[in-house]
C-alpha positions as CSV (number, residue, x, y, z in Angstrom):
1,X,-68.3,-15.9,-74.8
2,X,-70.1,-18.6,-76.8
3,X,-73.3,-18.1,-78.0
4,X,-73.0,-14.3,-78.3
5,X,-73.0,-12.5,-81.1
6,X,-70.5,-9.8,-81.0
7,X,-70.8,-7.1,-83.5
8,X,-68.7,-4.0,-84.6
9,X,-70.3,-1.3,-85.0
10,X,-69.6,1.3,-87.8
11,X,-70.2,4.1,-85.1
12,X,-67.8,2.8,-82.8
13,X,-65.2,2.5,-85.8
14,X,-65.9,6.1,-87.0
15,X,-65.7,7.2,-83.5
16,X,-62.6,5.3,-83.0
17,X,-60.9,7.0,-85.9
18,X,-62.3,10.9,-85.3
19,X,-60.6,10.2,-81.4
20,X,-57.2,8.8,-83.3
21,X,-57.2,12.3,-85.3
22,X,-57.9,14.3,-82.8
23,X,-55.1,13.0,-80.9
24,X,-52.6,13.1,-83.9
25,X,-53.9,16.7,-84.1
26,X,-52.9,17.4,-80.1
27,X,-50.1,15.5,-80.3
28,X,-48.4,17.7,-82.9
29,X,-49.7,20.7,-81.8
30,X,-48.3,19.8,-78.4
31,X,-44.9,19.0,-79.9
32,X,-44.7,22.4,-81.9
33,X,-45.8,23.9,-79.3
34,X,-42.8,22.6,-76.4
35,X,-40.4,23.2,-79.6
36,X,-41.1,26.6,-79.5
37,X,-40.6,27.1,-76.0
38,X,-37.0,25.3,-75.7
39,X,-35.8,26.9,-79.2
40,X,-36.6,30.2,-78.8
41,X,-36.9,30.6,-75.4
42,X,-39.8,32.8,-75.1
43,X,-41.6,32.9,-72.1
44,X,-44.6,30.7,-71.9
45,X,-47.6,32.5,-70.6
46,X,-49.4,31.0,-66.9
47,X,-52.3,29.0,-68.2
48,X,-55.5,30.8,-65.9
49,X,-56.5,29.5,-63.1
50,X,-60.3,28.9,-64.5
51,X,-58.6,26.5,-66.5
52,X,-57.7,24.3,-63.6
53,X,-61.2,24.6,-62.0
54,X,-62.4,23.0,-65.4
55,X,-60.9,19.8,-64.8
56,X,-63.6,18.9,-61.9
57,X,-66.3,20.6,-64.7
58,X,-65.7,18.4,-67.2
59,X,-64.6,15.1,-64.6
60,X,-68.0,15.5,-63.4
61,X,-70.0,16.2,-66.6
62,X,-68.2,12.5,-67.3
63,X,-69.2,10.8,-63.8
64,X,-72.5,11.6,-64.9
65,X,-72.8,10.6,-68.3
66,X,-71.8,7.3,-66.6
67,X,-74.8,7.5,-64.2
68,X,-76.7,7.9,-67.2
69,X,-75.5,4.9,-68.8
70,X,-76.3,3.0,-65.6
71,X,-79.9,4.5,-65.4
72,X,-80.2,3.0,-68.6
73,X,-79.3,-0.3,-67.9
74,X,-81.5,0.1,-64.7
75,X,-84.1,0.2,-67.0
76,X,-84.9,3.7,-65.1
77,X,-84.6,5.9,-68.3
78,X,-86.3,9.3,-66.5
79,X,-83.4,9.3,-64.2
80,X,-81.1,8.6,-67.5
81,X,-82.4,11.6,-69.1
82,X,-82.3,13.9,-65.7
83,X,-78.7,13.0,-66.1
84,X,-77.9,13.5,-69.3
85,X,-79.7,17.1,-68.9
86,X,-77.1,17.4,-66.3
87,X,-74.1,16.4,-67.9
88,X,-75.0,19.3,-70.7
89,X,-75.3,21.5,-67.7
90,X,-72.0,21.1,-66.6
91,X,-71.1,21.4,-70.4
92,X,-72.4,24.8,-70.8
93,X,-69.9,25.9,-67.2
94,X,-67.5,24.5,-68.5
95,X,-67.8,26.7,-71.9
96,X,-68.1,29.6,-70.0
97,X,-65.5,29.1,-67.2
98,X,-63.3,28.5,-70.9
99,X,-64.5,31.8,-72.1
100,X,-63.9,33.4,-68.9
101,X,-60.1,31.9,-68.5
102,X,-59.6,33.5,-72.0
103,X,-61.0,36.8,-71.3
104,X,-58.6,37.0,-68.0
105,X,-55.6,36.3,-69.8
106,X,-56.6,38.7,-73.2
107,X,-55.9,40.9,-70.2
108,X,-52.6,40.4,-69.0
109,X,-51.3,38.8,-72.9
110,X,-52.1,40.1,-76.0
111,X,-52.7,37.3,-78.3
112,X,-49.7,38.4,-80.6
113,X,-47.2,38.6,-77.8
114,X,-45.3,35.8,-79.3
115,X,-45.8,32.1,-80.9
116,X,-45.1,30.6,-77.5
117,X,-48.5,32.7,-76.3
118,X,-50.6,31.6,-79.2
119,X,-50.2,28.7,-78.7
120,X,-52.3,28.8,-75.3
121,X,-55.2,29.9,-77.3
122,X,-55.2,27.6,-80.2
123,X,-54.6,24.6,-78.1
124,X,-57.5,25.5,-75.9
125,X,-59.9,26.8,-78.9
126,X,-59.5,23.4,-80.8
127,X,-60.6,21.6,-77.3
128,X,-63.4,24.1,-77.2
129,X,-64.5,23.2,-80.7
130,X,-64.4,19.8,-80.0
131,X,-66.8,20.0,-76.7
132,X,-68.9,21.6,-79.2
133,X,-68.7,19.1,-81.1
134,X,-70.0,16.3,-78.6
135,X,-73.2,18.5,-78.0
136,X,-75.0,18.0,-81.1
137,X,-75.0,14.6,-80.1
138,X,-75.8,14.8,-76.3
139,X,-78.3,17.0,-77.6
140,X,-80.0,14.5,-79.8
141,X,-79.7,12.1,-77.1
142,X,-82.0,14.2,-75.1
143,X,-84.1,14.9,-77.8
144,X,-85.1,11.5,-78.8
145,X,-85.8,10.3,-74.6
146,X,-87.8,13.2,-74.5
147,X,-91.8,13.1,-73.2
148,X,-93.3,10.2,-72.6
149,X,-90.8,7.1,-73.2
150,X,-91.3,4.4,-75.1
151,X,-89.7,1.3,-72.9
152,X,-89.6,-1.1,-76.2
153,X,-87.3,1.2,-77.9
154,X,-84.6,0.5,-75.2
155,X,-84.0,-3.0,-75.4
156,X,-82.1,-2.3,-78.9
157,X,-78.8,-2.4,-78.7
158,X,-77.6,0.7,-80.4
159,X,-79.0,2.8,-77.9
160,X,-76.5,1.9,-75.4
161,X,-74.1,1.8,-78.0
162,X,-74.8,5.4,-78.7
163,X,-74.6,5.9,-74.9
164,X,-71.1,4.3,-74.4
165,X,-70.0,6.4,-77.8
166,X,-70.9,9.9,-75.8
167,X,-69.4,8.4,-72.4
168,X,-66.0,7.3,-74.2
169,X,-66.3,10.9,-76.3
170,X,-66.7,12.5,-73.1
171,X,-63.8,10.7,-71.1
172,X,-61.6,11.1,-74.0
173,X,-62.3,15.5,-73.8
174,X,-61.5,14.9,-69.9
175,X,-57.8,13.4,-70.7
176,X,-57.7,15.5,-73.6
177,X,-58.0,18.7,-71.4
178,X,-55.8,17.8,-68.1
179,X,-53.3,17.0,-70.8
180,X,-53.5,20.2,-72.5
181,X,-53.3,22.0,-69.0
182,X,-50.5,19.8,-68.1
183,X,-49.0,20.7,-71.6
184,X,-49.6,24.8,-70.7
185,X,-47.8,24.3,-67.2
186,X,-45.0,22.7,-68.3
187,X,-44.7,24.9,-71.0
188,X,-45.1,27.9,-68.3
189,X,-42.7,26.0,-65.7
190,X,-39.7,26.1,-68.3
191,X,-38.5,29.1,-68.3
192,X,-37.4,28.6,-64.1
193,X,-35.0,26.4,-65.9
């Protein structure tokens, strides 16, 4: 790698540090919330179904976020933006099938059945907030490629950093969320033992 010039860049570093407290934040939730489940030995509620038919929504939200990214090296930034329009498409389904899932199981679980059952909603609210989260900046994204594009903007290297910061934000919700539903079945899968 001689002759390159390899920078760090302090939005990769904040990123980098959000994504590490975000995962401390999981990680002890998910802890507290298996602790509860062998202490007490409550019964875990069945995560909904809508929540598995999310992993393909938010997979695929992903997969084209990376088709973006290669649009953008391509040098073919209308197709970029197509995708990126896309990708907050299958953002917004993925909210709603989240809604949904929550309105099937406010149903069949009150919310102060127990701690065990809480814990399916808090677990999936904070992901919810943090998909929220990414959309300001998808948002922007789209906001500033916009119209008419100017090409000489593109050969800056931030943009694709900004680009790789919302694919890695992106891939990070997707193991984020098959963990969590992983998590909620396990949790649901104990009490047969």
């Amino acid at each position: 790698m001689r002759g390159k010039n390899i920078a760090i860049r302090p939005g990769a570093i904040v990123l980098t540090l959000v994504l590490m407290g975000i995962s401390t934040l999981f990680a002890g939730l998910c802890a507290a919330y298996l602790y509860t489940l062998i202490s007490t030995r409550v019964d875990a509620p069945r995560p909904p179904i809508l929540f598995l038919l999310n992993i393909p929504v938010l997979l695929s939200a992903t997969l084209v976020l990376k088709k973006s990214l290669s649009a953008f090296d391509n040098k073919s930034y209308r197709h970029m933006v197509k995708y990126q329009v896309f990708c907050l498409c299958l953002t917004l389904v993925f909210i709603i099938l989240q809604i949904l899932g929550w309105t099937q199981v406010f149903h069949e679980i009150p919310l102060t059945a127990s701690q065990a059952r809480s814990f399916l909603f808090v677990l999936s609210a904070l992901h919810l907030l943090h998909v929220f989260a990414g959309i300001p900046f998808l948002f922007w994204c789209i906001w500033m490629n916009r119209g008419d594009i100017n090409q000489l903007r593109y050969f800056f290297d931030h943009r694709r950093g900004y680009l790789q910061g919302l694919k890695r934000y992106w891939n990070y919700l997707d193991i984020l969320w098959i963990l969590l539903v992983m998590i909620l079945s396990i949790g649901f899968a104990l009490k047969w033992l």
